[in-house]
Structures are given as C-alpha cells and as structure tokens.
LOTIMAR-375943 format. One line per 8 residues: number of its first residue (from 1); their letters; for each residue x negated, y negated, z of N, C-alpha, C. Coordinates in steps of 0.05 Angstrom, whole numbers. Each point is the difference from the previous one (the first is absolute). Layout:
N
NUM) a) X:Y:Z:X:Y:Z:X:Y:Z; ...
This chain:
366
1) xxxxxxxx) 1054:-1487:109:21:-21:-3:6:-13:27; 19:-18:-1:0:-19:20:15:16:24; 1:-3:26:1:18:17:26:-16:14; 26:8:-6:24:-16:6:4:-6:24; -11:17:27:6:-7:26:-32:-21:10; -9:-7:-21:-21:-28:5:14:-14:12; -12:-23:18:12:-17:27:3:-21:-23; -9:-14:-17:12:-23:-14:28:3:-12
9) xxxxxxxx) -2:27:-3:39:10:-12:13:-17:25; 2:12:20:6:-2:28:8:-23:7; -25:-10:-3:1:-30:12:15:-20:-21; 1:9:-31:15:-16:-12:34:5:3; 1:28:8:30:4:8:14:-15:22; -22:-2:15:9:-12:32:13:-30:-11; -28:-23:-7:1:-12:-10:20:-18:-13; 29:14:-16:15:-4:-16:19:9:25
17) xxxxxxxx) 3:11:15:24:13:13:12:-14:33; 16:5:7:6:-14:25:8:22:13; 12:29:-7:2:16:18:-19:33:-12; 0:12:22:-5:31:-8:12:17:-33; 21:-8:2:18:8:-18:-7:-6:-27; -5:-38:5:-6:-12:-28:-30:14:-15; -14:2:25:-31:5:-2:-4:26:-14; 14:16:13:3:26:-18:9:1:-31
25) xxxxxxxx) 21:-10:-10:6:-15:-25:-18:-4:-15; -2:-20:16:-27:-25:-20:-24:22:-2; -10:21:16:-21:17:-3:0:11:-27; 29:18:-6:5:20:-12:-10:-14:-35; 15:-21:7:3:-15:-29:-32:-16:-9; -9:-10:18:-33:4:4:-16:24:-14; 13:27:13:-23:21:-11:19:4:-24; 31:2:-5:-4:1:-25:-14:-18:-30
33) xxxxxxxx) 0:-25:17:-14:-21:-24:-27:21:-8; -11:4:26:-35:2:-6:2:28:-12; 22:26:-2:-3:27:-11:5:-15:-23; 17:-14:-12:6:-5:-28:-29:-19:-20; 0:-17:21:-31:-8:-14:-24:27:0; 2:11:9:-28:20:3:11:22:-19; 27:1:-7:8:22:-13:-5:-9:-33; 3:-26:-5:-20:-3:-23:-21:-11:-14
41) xxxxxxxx) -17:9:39:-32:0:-17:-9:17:-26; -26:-18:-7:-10:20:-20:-19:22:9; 1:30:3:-9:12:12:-39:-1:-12; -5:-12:-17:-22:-3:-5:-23:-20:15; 23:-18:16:-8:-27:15:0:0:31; 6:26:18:14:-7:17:-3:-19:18; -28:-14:2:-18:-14:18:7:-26:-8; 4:-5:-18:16:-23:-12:24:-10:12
49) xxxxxxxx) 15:24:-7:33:-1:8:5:-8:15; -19:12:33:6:11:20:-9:-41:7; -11:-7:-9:-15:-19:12:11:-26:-1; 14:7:-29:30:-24:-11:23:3:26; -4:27:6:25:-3:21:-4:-4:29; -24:0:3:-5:-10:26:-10:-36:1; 12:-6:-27:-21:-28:-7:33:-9:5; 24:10:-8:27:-11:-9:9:-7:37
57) xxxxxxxx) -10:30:8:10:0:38:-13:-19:20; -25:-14:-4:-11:-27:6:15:-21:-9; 2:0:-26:16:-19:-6:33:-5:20; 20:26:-5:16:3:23:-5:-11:21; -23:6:10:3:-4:32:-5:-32:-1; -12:-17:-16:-6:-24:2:28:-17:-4; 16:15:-16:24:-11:0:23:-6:13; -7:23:31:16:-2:14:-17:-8:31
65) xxxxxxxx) -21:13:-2:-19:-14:25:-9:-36:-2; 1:-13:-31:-10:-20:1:24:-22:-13; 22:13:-12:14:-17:-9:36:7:13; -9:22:14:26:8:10:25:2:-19; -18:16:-24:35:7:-18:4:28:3; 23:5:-4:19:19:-5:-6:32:-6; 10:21:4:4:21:-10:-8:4:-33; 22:-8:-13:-4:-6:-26:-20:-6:-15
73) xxxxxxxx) -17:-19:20:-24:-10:-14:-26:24:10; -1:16:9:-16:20:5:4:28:-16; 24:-5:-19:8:24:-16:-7:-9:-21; 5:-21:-10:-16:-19:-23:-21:2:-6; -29:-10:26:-18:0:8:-19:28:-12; 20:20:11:-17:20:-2:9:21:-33; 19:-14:-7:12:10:-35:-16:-16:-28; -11:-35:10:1:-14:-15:-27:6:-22
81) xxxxxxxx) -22:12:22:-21:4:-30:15:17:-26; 8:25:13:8:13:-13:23:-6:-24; 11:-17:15:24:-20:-25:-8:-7:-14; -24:-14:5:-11:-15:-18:-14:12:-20; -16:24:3:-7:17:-23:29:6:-7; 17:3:-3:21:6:-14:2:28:13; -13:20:20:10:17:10:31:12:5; 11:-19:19:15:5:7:30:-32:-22
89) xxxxxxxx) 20:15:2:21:-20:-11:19:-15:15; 5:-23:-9:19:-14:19:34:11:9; 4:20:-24:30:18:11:-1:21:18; -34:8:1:-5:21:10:7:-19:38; -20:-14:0:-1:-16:20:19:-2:17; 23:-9:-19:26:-9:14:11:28:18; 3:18:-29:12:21:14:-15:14:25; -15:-5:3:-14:12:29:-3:-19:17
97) xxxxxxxx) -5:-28:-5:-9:-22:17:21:-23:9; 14:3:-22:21:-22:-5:-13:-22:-11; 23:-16:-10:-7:-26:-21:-12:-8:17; -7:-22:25:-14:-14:15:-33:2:-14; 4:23:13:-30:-3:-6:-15:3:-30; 23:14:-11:-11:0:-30:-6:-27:-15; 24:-13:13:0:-32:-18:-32:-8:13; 3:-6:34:-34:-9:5:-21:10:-29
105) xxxxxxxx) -3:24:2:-20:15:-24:0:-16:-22; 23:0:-12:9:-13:-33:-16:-34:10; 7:-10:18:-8:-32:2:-31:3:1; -6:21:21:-39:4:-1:-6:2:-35; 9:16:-6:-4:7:-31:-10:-22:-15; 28:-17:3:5:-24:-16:-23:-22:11; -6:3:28:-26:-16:11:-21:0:-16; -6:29:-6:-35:7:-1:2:-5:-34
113) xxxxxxxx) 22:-5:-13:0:-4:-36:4:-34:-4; 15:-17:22:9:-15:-16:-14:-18:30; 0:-28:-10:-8:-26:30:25:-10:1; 8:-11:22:20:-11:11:-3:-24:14; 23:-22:-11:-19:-22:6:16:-12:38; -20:-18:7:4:3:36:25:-18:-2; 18:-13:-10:19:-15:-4:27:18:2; -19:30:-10:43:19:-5:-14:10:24
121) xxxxxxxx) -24:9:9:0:11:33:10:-9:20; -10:-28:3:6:-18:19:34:-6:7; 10:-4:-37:26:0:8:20:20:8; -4:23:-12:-1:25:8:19:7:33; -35:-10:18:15:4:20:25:-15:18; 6:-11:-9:25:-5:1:31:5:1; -9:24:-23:22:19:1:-12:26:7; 5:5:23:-21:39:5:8:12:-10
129) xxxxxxxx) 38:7:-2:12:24:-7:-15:6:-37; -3:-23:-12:-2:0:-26:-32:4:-15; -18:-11:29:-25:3:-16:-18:17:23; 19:15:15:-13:28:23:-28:15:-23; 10:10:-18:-16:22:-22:-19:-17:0; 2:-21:-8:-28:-20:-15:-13:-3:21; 10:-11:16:-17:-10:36:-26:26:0; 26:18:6:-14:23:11:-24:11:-8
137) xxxxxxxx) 3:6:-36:-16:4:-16:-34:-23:5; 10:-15:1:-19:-27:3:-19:10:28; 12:2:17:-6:16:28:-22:19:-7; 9:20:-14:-13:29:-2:-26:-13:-20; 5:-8:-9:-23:-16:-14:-25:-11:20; 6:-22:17:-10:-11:19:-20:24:19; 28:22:13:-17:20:10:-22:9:-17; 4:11:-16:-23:10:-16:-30:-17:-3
145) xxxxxxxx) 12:-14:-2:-27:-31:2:-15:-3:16; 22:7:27:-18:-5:26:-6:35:7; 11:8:-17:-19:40:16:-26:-17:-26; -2:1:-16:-34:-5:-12:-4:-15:15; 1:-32:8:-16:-21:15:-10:11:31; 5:24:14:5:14:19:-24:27:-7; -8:3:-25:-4:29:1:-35:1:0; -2:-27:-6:-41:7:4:-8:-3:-27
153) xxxxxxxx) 18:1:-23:-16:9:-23:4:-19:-21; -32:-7:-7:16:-20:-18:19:5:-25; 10:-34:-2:23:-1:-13:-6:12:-29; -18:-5:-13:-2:5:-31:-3:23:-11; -20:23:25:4:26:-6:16:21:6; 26:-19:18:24:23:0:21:4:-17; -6:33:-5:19:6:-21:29:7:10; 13:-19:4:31:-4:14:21:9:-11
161) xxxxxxxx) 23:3:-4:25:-3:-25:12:-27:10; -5:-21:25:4:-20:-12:-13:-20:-16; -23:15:-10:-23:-18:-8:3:7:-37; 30:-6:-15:1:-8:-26:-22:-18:-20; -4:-24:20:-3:-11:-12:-32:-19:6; -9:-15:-9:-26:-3:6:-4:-13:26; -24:0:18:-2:-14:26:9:-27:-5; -2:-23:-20:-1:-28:1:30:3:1
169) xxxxxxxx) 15:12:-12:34:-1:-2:10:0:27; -6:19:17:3:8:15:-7:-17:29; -17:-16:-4:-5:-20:23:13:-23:-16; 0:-2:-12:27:-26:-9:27:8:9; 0:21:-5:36:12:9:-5:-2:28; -15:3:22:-5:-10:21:1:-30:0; -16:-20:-9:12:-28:10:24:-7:-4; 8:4:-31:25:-7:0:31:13:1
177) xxxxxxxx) -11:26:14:32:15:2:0:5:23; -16:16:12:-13:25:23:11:-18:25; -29:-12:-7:-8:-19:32:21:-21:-1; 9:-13:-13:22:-17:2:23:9:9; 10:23:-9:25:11:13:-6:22:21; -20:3:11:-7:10:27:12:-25:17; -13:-24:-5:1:-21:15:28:-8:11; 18:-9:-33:27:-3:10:11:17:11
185) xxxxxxxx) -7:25:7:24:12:10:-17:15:28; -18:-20:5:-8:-2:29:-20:23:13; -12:24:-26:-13:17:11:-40:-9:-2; 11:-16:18:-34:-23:9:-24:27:3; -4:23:12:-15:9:1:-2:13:-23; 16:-1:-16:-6:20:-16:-15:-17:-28; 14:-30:4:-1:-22:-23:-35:-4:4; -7:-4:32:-32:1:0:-11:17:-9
193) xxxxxxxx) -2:27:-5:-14:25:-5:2:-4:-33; 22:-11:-8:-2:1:-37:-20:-22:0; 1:-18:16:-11:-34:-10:-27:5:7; -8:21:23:-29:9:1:-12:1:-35; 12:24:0:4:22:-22:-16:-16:-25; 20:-16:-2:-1:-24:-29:-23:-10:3; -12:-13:20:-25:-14:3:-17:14:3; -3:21:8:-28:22:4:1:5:-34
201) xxxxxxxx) 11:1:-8:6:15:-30:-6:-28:-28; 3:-20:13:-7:-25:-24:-17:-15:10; -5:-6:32:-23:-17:-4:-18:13:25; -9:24:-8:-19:25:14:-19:-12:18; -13:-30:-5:-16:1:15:4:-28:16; 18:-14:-13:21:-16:23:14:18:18; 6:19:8:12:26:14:-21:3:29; -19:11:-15:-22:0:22:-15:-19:8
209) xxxxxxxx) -4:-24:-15:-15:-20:22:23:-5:20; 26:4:-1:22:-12:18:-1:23:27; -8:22:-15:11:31:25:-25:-9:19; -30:0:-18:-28:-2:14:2:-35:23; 11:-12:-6:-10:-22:16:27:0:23; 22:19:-3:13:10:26:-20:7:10; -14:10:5:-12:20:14:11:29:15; 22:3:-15:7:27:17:26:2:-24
217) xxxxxxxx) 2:28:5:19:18:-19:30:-10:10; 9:-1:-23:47:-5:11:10:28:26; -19:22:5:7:10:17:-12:-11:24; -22:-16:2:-17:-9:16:19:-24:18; 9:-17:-28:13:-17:3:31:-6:19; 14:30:-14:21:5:19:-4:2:27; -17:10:4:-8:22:34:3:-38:9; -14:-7:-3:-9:-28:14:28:-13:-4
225) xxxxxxxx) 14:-1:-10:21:-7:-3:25:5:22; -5:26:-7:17:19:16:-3:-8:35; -27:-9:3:-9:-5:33:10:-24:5; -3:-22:-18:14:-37:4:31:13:3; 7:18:-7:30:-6:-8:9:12:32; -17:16:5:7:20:30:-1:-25:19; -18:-16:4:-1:-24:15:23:-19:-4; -1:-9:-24:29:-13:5:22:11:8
233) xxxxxxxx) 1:27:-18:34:6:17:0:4:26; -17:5:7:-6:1:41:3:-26:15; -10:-22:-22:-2:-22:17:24:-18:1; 12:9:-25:28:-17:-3:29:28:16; -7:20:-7:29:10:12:-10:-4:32; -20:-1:18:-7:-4:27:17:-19:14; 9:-21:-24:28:-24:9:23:14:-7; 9:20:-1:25:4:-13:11:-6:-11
241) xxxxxxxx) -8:-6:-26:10:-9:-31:0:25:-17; 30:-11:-10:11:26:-26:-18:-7:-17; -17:13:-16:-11:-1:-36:-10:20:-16; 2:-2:-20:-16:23:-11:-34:-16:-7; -24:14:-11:-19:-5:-12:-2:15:-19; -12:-19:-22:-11:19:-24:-28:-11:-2; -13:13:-13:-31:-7:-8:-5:10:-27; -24:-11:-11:-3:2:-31:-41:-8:5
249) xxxxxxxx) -6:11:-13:-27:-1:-13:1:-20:-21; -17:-20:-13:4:-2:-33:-21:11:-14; 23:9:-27:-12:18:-8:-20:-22:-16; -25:26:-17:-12:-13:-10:0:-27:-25; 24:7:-10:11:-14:-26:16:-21:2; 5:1:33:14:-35:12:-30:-11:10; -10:9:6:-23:-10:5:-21:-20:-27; 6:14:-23:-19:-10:-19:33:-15:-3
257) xxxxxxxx) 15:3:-9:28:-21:-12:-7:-24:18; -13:5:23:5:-38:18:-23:-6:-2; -28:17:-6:-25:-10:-11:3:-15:-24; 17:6:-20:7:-5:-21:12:-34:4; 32:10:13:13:-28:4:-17:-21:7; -5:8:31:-18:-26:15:-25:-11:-5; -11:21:-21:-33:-7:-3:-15:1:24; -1:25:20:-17:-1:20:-16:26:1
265) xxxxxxxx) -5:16:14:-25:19:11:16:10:16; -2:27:7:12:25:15:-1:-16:30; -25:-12:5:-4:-6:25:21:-23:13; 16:-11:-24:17:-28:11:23:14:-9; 15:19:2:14:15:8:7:11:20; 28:-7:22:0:-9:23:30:31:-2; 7:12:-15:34:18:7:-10:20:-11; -29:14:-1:-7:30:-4:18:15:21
273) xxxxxxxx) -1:-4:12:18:14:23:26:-19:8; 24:15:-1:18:-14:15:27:18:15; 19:-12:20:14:8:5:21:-17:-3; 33:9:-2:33:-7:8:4:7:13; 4:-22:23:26:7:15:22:-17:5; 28:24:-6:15:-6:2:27:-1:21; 6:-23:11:17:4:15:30:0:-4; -2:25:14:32:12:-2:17:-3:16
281) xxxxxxxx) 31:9:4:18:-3:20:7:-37:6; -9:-12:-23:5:-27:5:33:-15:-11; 21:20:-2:25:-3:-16:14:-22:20; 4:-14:-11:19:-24:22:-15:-25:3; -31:10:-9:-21:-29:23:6:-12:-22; 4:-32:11:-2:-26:-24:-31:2:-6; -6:-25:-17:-24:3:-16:-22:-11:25; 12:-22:10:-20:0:15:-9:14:28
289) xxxxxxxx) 9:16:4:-2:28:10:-20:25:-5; 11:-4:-29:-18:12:-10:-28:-10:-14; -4:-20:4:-30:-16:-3:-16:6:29; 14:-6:23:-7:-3:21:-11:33:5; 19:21:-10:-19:32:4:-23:0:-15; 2:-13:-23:-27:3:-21:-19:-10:18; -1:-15:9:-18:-22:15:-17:11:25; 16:15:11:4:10:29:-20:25:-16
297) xxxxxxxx) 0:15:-21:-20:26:-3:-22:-17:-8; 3:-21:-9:-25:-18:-12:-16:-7:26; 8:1:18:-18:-12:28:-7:24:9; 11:17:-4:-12:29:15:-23:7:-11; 4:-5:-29:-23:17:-17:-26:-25:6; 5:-32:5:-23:-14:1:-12:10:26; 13:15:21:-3:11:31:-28:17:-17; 2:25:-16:-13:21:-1:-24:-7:-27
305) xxxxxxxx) 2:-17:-17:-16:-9:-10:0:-30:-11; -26:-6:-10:-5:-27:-5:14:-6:-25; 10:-32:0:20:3:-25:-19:-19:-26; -6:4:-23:-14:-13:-18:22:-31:-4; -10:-17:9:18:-26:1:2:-6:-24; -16:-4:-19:7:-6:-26:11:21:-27; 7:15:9:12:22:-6:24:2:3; 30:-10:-6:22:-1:19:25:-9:-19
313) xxxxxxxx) 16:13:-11:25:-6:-11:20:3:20; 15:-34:-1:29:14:19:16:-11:-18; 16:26:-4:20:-4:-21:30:6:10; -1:-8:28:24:6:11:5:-26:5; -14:-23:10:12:-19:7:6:-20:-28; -11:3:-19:-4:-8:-30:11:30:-20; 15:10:-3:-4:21:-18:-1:-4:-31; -13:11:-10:-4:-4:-27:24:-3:-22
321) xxxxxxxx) -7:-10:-20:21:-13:-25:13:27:-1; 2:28:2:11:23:-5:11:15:22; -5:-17:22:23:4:28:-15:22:17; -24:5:-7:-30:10:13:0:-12:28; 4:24:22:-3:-13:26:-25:28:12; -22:-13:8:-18:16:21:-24:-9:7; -8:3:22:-28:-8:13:-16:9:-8; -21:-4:-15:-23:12:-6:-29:-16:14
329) xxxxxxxx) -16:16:15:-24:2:16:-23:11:-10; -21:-12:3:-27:18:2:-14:0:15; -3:23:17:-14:5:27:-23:13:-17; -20:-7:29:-26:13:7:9:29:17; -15:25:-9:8:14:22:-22:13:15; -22:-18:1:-24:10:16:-19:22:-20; 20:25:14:-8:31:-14:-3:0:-21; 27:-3:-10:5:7:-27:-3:-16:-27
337) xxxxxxxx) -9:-33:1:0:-18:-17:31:-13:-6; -4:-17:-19:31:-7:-10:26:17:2; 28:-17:19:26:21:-10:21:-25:-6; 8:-7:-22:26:-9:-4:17:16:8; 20:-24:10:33:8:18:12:-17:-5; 26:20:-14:19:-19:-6:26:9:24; 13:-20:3:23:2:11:30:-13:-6; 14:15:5:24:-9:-10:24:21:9
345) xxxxxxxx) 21:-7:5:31:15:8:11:20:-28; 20:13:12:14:15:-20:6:-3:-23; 20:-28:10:16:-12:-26:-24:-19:-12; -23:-6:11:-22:-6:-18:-19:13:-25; 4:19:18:-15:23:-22:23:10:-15; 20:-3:2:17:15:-17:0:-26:-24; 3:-24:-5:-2:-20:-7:-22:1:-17; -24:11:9:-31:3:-12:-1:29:-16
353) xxxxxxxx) 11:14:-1:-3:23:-15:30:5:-16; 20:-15:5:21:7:-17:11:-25:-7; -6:-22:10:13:-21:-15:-10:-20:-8; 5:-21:-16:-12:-23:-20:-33:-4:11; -3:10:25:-35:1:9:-7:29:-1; 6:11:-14:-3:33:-7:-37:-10:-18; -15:18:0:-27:-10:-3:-1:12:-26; 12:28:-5:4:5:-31:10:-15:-25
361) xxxxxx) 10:-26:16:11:-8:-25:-12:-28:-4; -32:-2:16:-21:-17:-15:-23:8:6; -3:28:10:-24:12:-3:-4:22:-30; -27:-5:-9:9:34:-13:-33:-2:-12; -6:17:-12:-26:7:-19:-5:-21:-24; -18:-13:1:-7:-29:-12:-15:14:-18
C-alpha cells in the first residue's frame, strides 16, 4: 500500500501551508484522505487501487504546483475517484472534511454526468463566493487532463475514471469548455498544454509536420529561450531600469491557429519565441514619460541585436481601438534566430490583461 511518509505527501503539505504548524495539519488530513481511500480498496485489486491513488496525488500536486489552489482542492483531488464510484458519500465527506470540499465533489459529479454551457462559466466568475464549488470542480477536471497530456500514453488506451465518456466528447469538452476557460482566467501555460493536447489528438498529422519543421523539441525550444531572455535581462537592467520579463514559447496549436489565420508556412512566422517586458515603479510618470521609458529599452535592445524593420507594431504612440498600448519588435538574434519583444509599463499591461484590451475577451479556440 501506499507508503504515507512518501515525499509527494510532503511536498503537497508544504505546498498548501505558510507555516510549520499549518504544514503539519494539512499532512495529517492528507494521510487521512489517502488511509480512507486505501481502506476501501478491493482487496482482490490492490495494484489497481494503489495506482488510482497515486494517479489522484499527481493530480493534487498539479493543482497546487500548476494552478496554485488550495488545501481543499488536494483533499478533493485525492477523494474524487472514489466519489465517483459511489464509494464514499457526500455526508460522510462533510463530516470528516467539511462541506467545502464536499460541495467541490458534488459539482465534479455533476461535471462528469451533465455539460455545462461556457455562458453560466464565464458568468460564473463573477461572483466567486457563489460559483467557488463549480470553478474548482472545473479545475480538478483540467488537472486531470493535463496529468494524461503529461503522462506518455496515448489518449485512447487510457483506462482513466475521468475517461466516462468517449475520446471525441472529450476533446470537444476541451475546445469548448476546458481550453476556453483556462484562457479567461489567465492560466496561459496551462491553456497551451490543453490546446497542444486537442491538436495532437484531431489533426495527428498536422501536429507533427508543425513539431518536425521546428526542428527541435518545446524543451529544446525553451533552453534557447531561456539564453535570449538571460541576455536581455543583463542588457537592459546594466542601465538601471526597474522591470520584470516574462517569456513564452508558442505552443504548437498557436502556431497552426496563425497558419490557419494568415495562410502562411511555419517559416513566415516571426513570435515562435518571445519576451515581456515590463516596466515597473512608473506611478506618477505622465504618459509621455512613460513612452519615452518604452523607447529608451527599445534602443538598448537595437544596441544587442538587429531589429527586423518590417516587423514593428507601435501601439503606444497610436494605441489600438481597445486602449492597447505596447511596442512590439522583431529582432534577429544572431545565435538564436527570431525573438519578438514586446514592451510596455505597468499600468499598460495591466490595461492588456485586465481591461477592455484583456486578449481573452477576443481571443479563444476557433
């Protein structure tokens, strides 16, 4: 049976907790989830059992290593196959777990029997206190999705308990529930890995002419990534400028979506690679202040590489019909081939991911 002082217990306790104290807690209630699940295996199966519950504790950990939820949602996580065979009961639940998490369960339940259409999700979030269970539930779903898209094996011959229902259902419930509300609610890496998912899975060999004419694997891809991004932040904090950077790969399924849109070839695709940066500590600067910092990282970065001149949105001195302000670039970078860079301030990006230029709310799965 499962061996309770395993380091994934551990690490999922830590995980959920902010002090020693909590961590201990959150352990206890951890190993009791996993004695109560193991306490009603079928002793005829144990290899089975044992395997559901180390399948539930992946799931856990993706929930809180990749989506950063809650306590609650790791007691769920690791109760929910078993709910779902009708094992265990939802009064039972409460009384040991409390309603929280029971209700999550009841909403998974109600997931895996009934479709839900993206109109009561979407609106949903809006009110958290009222649609926490459903969210959440929706969540644990997602994880599960991405422990298979993660696990090596193909999709059709795994025998899952979230796998009710037939593969084609199931990548539809991906375009139109999954990957769409990954998106709105901003978990981008996770929204790529489903949107992989979907296209390896429906158009199998549109998948791989796209991976093969990269020429190198999404881990391949990162590393190289990872090196442009070390150069810039060296080259721009060397002036003493506040910012953060982010970087992103595209995944394979934005890649065929703009093959799609634009009608072009992998090769006239110019933002396989890109980075943000954002400048911070800019509270007080008027606007044109803050054009003038955008500007000022824009000359640094033409210092360290060549800039693709016909390549070039400035959407700061023009910003777009949806109040879209940022510099976007395409450099040569010698080494590494193409890197789009965007740039833009605080209250810019805050503008671009949360307000009327929020990209969720005219991007989504076509």
């Amino acid at each position: 049976m499962l061996d309770l002082n395993d380091w994934n217990l551990h690490q999922l306790a830590r995980s959920v907790s902010k002090t020693p104290a909590e961590t201990n807690q959150a352990w206890l209630k951890i190993r009791e989830a996993c004695s109560w699940v193991e306490s009603l295996a079928d002793q005829s199966d144990l290899i089975s059992s044992q395997h559901a519950l180390n399948e539930s504790i992946q799931v856990a950990i993706i929930a809180t290593t990749e989506m950063h939820l809650e306590f609650s949602t790791v007691i769920a996580a690791i109760l929910a196959p078993s709910f779902l065979k009708g094992l265990i009961q939802e009064q039972a639940i409460q009384r040991r777990f409390g309603v929280k998490i029971a209700s999550v369960l009841v909403e998974l339940n109600r997931l895996k029997r009934f479709k839900m259409r993206l109109s009561s999700i979407f609106d949903s979030l809006n009110y958290p206190d009222v649609a926490t269970p459903r969210i959440v539930a929706v969540l644990l779903q997602i994880c599960d999705i991405i422990r298979v898209s993660t696990s090596g094996l193909p999709f059709e011959s795994l025998d899952s308990a979230f796998l009710y229902c037939s593969s084609n259902e199931i990548l539809i419930d991906l375009k139109y529930l999954y990957i769409p509300l990954a998106h709105r609610i901003r978990l981008y890496h996770i929204q790529a890995k489903l949107a992989d998912f979907w296209l390896k899975h429906t158009d199998t060999l549109t998948y791989y002419s796209i991976t093969s004419k990269l020429g190198m694997t999404k881990f391949q891809r990162q590393q190289k990534l990872n090196l442009i991004s070390e150069e810039v932040h060296s080259a721009i904090q060397a002036h003493g400028i506040n910012f953060v950077l982010k970087k992103r790969i595209k995944s394979v399924y934005s890649i065929w979506h703009k093959i799609q849109r634009l009608k072009v070839d992998v090769d006239q695709i110019h933002d396989l690679a890109a980075v943000r940066i954002i400048l911070v500590g800019m509270g007080g600067k008027t606007l044109q202040e803050e054009k003038i910092a955008c500007w000022k990282v824009l000359s640094i970065l033409t210092g360290l590489y060549k800039p693709v001149c016909n390549i070039m949105r400035d959407w700061i001195s023009i910003p777009r019909d949806s109040n879209y302000e940022s510099l976007h670039l395409t450099f040569e970078t010698y080494k590494y081939g193409r890197l789009e860079v965007q740039i833009r301030t605080e209250r810019m990006d805050y503008i671009a991911e949360h307000g009327q230029a929020a990209h969720w709310k005219y991007k989504h799965l076509d």
